[in-house]
Backbone as JSON Lines, residues from 0, in Angstrom:
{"i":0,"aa":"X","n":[16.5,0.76,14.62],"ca":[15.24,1.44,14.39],"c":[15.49,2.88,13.98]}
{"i":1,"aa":"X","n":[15.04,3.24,13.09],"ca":[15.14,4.35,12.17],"c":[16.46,5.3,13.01]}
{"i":2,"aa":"X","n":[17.53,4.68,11.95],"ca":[18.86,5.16,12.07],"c":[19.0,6.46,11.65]}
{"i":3,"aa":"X","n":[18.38,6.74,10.53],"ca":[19.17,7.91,10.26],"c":[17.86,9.31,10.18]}
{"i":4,"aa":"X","n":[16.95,9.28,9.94],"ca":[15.81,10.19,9.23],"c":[14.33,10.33,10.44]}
{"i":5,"aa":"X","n":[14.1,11.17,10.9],"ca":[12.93,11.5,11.6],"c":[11.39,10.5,10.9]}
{"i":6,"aa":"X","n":[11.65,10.58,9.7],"ca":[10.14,10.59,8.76],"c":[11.13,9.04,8.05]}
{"i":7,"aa":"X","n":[10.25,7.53,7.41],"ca":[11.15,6.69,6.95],"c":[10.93,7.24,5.88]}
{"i":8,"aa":"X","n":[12.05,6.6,5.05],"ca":[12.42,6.48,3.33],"c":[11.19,6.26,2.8]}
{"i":9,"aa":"X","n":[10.61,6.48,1.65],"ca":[9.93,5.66,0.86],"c":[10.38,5.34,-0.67]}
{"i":10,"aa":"X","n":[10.14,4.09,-0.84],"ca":[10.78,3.85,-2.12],"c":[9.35,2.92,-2.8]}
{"i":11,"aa":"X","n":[9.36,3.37,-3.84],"ca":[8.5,2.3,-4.84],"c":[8.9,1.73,-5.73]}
{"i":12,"aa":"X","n":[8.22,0.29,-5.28],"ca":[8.54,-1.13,-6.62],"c":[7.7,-0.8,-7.71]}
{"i":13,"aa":"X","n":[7.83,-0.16,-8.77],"ca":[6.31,-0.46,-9.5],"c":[6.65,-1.45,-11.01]}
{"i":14,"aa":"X","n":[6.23,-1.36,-11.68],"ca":[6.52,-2.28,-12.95],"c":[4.92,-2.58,-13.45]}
{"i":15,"aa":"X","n":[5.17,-3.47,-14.82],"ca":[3.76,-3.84,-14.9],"c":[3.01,-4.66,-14.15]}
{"i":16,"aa":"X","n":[1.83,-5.17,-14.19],"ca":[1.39,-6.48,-13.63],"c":[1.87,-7.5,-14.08]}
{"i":17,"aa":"X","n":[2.51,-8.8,-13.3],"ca":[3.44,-9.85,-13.5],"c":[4.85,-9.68,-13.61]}
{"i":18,"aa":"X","n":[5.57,-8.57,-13.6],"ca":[6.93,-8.57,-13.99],"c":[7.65,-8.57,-12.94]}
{"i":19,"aa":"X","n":[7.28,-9.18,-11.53],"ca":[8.11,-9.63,-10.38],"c":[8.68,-8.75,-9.4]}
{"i":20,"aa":"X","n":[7.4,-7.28,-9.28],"ca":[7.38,-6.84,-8.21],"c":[7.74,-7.15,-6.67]}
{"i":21,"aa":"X","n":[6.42,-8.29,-6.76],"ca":[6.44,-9.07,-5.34],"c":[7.54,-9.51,-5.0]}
{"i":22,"aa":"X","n":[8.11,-10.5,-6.06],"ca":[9.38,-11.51,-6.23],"c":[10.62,-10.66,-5.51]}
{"i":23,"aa":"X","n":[10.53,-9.34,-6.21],"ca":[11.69,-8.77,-5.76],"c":[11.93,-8.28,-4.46]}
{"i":24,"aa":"X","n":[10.94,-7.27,-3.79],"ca":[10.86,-7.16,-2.59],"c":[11.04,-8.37,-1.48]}
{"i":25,"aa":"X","n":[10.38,-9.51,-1.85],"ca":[10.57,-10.5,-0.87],"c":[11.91,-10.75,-1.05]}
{"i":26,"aa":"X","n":[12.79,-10.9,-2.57],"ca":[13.97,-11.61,-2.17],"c":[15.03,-10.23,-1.84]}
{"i":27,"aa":"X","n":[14.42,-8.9,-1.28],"ca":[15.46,-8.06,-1.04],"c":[15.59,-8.01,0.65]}
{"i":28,"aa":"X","n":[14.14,-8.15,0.89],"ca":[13.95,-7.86,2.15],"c":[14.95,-8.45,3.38]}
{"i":29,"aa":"X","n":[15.47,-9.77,3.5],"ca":[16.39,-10.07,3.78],"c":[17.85,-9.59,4.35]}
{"i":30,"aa":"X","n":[18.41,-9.32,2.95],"ca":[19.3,-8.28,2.84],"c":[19.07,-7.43,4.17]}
{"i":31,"aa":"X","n":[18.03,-6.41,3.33],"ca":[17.85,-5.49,3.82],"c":[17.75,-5.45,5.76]}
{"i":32,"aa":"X","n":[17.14,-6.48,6.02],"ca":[16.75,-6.63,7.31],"c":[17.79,-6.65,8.5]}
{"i":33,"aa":"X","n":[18.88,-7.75,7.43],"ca":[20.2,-8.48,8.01],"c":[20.81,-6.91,8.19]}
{"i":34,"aa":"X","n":[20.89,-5.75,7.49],"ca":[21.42,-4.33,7.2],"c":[21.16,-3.31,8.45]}
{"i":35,"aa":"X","n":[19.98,-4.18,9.22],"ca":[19.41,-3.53,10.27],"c":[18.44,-2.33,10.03]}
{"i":36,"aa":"X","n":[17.95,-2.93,9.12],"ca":[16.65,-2.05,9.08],"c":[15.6,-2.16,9.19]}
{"i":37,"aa":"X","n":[14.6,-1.33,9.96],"ca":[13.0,-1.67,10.34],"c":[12.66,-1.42,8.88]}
{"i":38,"aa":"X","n":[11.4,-1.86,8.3],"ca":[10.88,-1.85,6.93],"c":[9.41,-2.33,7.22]}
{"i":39,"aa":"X","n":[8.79,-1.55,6.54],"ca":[7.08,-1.33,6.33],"c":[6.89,-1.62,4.81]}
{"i":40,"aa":"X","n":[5.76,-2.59,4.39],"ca":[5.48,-2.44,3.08],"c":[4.12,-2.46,2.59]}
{"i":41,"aa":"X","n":[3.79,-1.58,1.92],"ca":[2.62,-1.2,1.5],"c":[2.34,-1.84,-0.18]}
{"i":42,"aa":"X","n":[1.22,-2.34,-0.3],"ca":[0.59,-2.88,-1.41],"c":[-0.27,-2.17,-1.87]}
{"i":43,"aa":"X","n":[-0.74,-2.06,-3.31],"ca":[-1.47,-1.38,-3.8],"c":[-2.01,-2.97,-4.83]}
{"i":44,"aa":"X","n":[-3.4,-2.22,-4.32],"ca":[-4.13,-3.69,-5.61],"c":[-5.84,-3.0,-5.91]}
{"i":45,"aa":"X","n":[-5.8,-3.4,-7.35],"ca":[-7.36,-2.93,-7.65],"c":[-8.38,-3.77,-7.49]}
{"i":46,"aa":"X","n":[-8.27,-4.63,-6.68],"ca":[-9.47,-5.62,-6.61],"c":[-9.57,-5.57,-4.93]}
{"i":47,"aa":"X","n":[-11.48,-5.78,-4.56],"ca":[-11.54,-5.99,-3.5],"c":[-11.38,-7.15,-2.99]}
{"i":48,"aa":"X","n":[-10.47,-7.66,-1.93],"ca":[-10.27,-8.87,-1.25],"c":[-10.75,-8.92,0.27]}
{"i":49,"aa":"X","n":[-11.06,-10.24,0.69],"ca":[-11.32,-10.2,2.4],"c":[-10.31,-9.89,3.2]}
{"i":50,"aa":"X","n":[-10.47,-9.33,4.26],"ca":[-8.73,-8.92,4.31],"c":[-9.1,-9.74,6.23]}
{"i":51,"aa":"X","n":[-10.36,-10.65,6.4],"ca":[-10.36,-11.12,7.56],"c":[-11.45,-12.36,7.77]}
{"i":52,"aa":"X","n":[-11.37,-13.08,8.39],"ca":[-12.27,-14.63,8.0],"c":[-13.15,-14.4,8.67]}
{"i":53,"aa":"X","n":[-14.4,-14.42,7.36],"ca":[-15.76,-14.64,8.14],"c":[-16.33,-15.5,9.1]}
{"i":54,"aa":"X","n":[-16.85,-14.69,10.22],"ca":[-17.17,-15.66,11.58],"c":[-16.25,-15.34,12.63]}
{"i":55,"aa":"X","n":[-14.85,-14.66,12.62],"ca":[-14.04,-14.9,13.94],"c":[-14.42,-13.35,14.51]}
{"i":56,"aa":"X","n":[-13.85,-13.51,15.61],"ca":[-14.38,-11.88,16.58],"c":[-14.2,-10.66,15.93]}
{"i":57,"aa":"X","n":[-13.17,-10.64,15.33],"ca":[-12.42,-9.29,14.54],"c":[-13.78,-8.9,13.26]}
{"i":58,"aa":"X","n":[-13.79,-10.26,12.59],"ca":[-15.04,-10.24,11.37],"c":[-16.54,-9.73,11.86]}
{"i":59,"aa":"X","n":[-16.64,-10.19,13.01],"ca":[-18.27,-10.35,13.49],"c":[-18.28,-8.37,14.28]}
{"i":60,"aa":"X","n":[-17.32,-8.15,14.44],"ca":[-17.26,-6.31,14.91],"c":[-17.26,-5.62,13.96]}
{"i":61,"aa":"X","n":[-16.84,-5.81,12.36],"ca":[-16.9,-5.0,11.72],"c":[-18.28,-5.21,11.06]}
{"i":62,"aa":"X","n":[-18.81,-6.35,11.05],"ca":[-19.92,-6.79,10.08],"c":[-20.97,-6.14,11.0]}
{"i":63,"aa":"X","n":[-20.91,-5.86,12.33],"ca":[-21.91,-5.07,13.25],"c":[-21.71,-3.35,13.13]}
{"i":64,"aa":"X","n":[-20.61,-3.02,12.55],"ca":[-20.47,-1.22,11.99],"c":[-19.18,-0.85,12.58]}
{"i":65,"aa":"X","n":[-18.39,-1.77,13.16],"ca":[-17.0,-1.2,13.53],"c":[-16.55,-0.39,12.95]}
{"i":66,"aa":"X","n":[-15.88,0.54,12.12],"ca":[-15.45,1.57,11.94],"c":[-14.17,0.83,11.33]}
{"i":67,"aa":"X","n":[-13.27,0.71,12.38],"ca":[-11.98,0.0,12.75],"c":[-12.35,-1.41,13.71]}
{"i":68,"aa":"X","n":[-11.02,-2.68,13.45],"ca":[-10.96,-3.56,14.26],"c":[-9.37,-4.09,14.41]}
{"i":69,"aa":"X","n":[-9.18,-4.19,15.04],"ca":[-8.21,-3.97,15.48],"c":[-7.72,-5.55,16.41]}
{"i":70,"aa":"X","n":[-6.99,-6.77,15.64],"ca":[-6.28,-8.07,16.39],"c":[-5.03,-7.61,17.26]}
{"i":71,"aa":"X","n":[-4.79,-8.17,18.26],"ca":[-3.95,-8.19,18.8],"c":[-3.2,-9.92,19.38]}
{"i":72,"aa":"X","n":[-2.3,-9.93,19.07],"ca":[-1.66,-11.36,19.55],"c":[-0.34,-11.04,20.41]}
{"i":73,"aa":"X","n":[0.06,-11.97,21.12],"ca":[1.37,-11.57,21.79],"c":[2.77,-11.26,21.12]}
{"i":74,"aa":"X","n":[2.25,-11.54,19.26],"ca":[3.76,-10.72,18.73],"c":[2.96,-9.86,17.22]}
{"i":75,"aa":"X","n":[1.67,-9.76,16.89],"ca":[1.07,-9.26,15.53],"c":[0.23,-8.28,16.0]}
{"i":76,"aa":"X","n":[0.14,-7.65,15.51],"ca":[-1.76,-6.23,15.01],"c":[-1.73,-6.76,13.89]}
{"i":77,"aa":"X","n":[-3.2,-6.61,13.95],"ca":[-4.49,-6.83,12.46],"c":[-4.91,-5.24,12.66]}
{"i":78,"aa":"X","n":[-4.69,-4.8,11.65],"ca":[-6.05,-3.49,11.81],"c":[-6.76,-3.41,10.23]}
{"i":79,"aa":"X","n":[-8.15,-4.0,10.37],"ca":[-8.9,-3.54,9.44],"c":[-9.62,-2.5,9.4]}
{"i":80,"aa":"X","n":[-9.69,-1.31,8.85],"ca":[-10.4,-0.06,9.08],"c":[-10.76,0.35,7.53]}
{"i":81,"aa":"X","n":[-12.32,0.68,7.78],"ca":[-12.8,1.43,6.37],"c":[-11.78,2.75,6.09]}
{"i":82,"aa":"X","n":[-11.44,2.66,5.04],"ca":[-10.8,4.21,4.31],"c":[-11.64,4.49,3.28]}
{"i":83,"aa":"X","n":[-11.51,6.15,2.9],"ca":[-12.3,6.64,2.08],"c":[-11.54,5.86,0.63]}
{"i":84,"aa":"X","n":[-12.74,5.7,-0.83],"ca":[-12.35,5.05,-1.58],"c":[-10.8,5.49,-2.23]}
{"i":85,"aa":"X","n":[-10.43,7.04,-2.23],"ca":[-9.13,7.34,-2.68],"c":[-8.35,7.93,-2.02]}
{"i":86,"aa":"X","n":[-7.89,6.76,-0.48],"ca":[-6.75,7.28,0.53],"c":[-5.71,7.66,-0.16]}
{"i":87,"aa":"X","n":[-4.87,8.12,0.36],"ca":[-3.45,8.31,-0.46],"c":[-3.0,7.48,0.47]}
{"i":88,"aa":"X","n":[-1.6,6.77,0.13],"ca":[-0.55,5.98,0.56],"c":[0.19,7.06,1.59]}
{"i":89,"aa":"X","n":[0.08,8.21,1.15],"ca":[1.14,9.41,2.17],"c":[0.64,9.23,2.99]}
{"i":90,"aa":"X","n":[-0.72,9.45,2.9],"ca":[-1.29,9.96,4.57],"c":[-1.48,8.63,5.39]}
{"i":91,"aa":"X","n":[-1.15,7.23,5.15],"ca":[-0.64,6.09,5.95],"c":[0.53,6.65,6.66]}
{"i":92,"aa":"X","n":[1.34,6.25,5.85],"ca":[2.89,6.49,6.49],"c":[2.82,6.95,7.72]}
{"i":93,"aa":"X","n":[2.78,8.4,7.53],"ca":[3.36,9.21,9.23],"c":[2.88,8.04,10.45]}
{"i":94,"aa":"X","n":[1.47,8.15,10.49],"ca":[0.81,7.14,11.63],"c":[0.79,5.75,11.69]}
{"i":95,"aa":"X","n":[1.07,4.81,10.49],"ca":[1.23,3.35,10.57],"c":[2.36,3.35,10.53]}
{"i":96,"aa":"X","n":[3.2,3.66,10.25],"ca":[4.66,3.77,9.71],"c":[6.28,4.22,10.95]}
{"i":97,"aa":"X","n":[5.46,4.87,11.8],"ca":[6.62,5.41,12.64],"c":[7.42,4.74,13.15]}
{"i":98,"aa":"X","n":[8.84,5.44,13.36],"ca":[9.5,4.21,13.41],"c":[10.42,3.46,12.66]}
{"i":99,"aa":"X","n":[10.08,3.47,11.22],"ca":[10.67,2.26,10.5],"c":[11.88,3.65,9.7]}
{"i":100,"aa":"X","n":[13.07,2.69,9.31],"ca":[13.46,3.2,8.2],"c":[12.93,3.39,6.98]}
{"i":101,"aa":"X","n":[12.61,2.26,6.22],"ca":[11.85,2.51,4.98],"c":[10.63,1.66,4.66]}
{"i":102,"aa":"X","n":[10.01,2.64,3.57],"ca":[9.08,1.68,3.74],"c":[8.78,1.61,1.99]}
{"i":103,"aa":"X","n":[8.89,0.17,1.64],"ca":[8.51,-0.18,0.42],"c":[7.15,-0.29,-0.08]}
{"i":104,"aa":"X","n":[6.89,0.57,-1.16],"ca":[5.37,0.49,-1.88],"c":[5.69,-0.43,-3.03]}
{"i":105,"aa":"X","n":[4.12,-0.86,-2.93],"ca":[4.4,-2.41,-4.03],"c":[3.28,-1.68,-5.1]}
{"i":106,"aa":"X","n":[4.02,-0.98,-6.15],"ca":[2.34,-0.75,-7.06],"c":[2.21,1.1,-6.55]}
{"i":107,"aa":"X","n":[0.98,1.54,-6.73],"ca":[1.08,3.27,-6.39],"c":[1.95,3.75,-7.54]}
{"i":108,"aa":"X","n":[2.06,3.49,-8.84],"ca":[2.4,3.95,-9.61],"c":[2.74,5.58,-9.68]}
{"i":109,"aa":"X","n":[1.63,6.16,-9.74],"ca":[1.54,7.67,-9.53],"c":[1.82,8.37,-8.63]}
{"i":110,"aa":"X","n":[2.56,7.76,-7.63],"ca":[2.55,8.62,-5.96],"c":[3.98,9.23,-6.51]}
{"i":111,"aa":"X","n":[4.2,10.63,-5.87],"ca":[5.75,11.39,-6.25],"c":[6.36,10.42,-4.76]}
{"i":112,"aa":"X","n":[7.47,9.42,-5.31],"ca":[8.66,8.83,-4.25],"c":[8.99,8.47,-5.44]}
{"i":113,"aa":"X","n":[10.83,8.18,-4.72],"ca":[11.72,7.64,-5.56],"c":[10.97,6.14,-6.16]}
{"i":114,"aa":"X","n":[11.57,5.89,-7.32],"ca":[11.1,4.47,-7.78],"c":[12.27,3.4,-8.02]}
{"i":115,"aa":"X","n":[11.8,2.54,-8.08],"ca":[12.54,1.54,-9.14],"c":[11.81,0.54,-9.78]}
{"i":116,"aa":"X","n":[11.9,0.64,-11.12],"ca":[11.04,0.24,-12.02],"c":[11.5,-1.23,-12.21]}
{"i":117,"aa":"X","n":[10.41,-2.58,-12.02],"ca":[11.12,-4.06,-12.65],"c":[10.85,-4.07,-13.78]}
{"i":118,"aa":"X","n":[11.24,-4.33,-15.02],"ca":[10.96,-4.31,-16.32],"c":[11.33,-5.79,-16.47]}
{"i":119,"aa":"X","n":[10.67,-6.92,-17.0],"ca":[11.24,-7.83,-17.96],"c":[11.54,-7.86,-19.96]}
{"i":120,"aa":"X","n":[12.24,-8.24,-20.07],"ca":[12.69,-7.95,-21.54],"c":[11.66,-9.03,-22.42]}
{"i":121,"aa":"X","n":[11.13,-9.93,-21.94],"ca":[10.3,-10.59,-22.79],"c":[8.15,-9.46,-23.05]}
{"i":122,"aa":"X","n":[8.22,-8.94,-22.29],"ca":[7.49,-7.94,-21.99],"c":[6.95,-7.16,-23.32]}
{"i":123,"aa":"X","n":[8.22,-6.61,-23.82],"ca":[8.41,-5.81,-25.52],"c":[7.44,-4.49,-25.02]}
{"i":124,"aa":"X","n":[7.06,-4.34,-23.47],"ca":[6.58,-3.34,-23.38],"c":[7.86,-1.94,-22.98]}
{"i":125,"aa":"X","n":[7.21,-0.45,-23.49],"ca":[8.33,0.05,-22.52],"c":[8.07,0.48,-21.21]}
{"i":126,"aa":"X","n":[9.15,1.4,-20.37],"ca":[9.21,1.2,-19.25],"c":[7.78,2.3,-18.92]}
{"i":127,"aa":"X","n":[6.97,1.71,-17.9],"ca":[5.66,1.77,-17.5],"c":[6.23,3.61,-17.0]}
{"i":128,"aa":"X","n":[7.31,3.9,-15.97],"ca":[8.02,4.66,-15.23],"c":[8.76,5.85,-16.1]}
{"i":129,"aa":"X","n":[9.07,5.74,-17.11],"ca":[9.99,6.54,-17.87],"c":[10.19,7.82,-17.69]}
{"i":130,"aa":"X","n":[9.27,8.59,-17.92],"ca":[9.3,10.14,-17.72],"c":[9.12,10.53,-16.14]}
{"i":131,"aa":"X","n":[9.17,9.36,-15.18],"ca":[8.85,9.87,-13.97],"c":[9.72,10.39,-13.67]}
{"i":132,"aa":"X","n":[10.06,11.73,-12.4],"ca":[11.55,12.06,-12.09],"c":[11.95,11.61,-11.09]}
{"i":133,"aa":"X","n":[10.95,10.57,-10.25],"ca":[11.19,9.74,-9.0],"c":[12.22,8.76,-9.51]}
{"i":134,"aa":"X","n":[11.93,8.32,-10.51],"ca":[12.87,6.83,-11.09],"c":[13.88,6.91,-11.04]}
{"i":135,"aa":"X","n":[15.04,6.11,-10.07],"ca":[16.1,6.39,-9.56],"c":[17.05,5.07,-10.7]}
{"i":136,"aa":"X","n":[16.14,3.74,-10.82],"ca":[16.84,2.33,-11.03],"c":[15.58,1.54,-12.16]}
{"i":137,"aa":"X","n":[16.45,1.07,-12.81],"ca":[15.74,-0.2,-13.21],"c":[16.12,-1.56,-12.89]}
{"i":138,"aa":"X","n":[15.33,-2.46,-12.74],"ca":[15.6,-3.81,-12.25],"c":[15.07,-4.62,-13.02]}
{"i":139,"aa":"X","n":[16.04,-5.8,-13.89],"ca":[15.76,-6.3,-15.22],"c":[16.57,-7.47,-15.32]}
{"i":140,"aa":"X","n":[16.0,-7.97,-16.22],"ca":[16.62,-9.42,-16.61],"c":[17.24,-9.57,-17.65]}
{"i":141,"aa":"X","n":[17.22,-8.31,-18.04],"ca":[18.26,-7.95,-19.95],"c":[18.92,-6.69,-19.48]}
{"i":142,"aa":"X","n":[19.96,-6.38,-20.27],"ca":[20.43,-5.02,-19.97],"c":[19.64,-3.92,-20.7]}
{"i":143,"aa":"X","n":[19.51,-3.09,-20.67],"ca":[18.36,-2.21,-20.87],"c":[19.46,-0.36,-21.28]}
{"i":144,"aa":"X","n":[19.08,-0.11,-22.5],"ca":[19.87,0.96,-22.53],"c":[18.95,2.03,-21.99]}
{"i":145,"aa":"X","n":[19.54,2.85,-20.45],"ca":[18.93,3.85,-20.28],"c":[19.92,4.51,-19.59]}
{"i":146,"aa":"X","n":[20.31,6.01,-20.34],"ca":[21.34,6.18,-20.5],"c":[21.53,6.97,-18.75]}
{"i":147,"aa":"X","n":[20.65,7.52,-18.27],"ca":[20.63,7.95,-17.21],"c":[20.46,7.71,-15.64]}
{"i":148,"aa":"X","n":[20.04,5.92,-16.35],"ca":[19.77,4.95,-14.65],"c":[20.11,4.05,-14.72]}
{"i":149,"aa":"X","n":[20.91,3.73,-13.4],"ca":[21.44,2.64,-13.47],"c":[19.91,1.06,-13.34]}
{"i":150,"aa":"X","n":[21.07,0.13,-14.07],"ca":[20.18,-1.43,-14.24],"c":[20.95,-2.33,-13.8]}
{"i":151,"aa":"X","n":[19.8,-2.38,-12.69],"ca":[20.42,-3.66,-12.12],"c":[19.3,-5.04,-12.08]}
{"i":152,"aa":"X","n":[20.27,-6.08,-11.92],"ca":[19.85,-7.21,-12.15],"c":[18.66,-7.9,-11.26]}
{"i":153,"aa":"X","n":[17.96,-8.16,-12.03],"ca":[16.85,-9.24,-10.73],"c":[17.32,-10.46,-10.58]}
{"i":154,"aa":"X","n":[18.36,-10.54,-10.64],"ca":[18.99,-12.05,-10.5],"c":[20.37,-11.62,-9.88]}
{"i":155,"aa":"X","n":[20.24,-11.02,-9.24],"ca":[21.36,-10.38,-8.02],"c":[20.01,-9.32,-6.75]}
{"i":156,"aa":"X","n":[19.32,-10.05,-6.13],"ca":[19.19,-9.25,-4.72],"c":[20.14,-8.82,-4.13]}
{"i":157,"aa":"X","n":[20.85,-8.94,-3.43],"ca":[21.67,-8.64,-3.08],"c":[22.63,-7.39,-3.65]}
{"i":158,"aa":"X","n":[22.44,-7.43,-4.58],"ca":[23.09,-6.46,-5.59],"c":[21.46,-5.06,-5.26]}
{"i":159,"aa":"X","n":[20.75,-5.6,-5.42],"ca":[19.38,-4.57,-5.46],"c":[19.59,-3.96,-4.41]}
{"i":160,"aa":"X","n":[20.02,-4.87,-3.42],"ca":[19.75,-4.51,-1.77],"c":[20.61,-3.45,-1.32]}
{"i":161,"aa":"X","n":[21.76,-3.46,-1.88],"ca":[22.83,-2.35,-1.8],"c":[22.89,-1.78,-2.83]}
{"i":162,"aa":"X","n":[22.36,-1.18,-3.6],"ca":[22.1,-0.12,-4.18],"c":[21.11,0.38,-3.11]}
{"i":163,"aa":"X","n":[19.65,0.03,-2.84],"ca":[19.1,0.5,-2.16],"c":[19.7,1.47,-0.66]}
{"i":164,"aa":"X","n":[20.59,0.78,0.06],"ca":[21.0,0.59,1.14],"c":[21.86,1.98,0.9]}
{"i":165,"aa":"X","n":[22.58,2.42,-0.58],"ca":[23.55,3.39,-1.02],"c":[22.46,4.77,-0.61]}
{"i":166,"aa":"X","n":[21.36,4.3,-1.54],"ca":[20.65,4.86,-2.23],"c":[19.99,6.04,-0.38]}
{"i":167,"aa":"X","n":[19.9,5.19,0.83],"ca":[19.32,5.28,1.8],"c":[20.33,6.47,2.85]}
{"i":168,"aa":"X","n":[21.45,6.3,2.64],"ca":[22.44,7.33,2.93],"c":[22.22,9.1,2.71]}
{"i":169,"aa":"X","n":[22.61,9.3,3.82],"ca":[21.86,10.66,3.87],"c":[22.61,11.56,2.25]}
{"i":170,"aa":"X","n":[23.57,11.73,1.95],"ca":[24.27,12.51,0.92],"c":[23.76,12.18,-0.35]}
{"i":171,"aa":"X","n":[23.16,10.72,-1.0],"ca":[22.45,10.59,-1.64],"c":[20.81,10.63,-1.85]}
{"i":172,"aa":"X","n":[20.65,11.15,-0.69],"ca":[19.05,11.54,-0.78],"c":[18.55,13.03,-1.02]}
């Protein structure tokens, strides 16, 4: 539990929509876990979804003006809580977050943290990330000339996972 840093890492997945954001984080997380690290991950999405099933206790407190609701089970928390429409992702962290080494953002394009951009080569788009100065990596399925970051493969996790893991070391941060 947060080995090395008072405050965790943050790193962002971003890429376009479809180019295997999700994909990647899930197949890093692993790795990463086996590495001994606590890890938090935050999603960013523009559509509103239910985030709790209509009718059960948790649903029926907020639908009466709960504020916050808050599940508890003998190993999970649920916390659904209204946020203003343009929270920032920062001001999560400190208070949901404590604790962890890092914590992966899925999406948050615009937030200043390190990045790593997934690009696919069938795409013909360019990199969504380019001029950012967070962008540490690209993660790709073609080799990609960029003369200043390293590319690594989405068909090596493991390979992602330690870069990351390098990347997490105090002298490189």
């Amino acid at each position: 539990m947060n080995k090395h840093f008072s405050q965790p890492a943050v790193l962002g997945i971003v890429g376009y929509s479809g180019a295997g954001k999700t994909t990647l984080i899930e197949s890093i997380l692993p790795y990463l876990v086996a590495a001994g690290l606590q890890i938090a991950t935050l999603k960013h999405t523009h559509h509103t979804i239910p985030l709790d099933i209509p009718g059960k206790d948790s649903w029926r407190h907020k639908q009466a003006g709960a504020a916050m609701s808050m599940l508890l089970t003998t190993s999970q928390l649920q916390i659904i809580q209204d946020v203003a429409p343009q929270i920032s992702p920062e001001s999560l962290i400190p208070t949901y977050c404590a604790g962890m080494d890092l914590v992966l953002i899925e999406g948050f394009t615009h937030m200043a943290c390190a990045k790593i951009e997934v690009w696919r080569g069938e795409s013909a788009k360019s990199l969504r990330c380019a001029d950012d100065p967070g962008l540490i990596a690209i993660a790709s399925d073609l080799p990609h000339d960029m003369n200043r970051l390293p590319v690594l493969s989405l068909n090596d996790s493991a390979g992602v996972a330690q870069f990351i893991l390098h990347w997490l070391t105090p002298d490189d941060r």
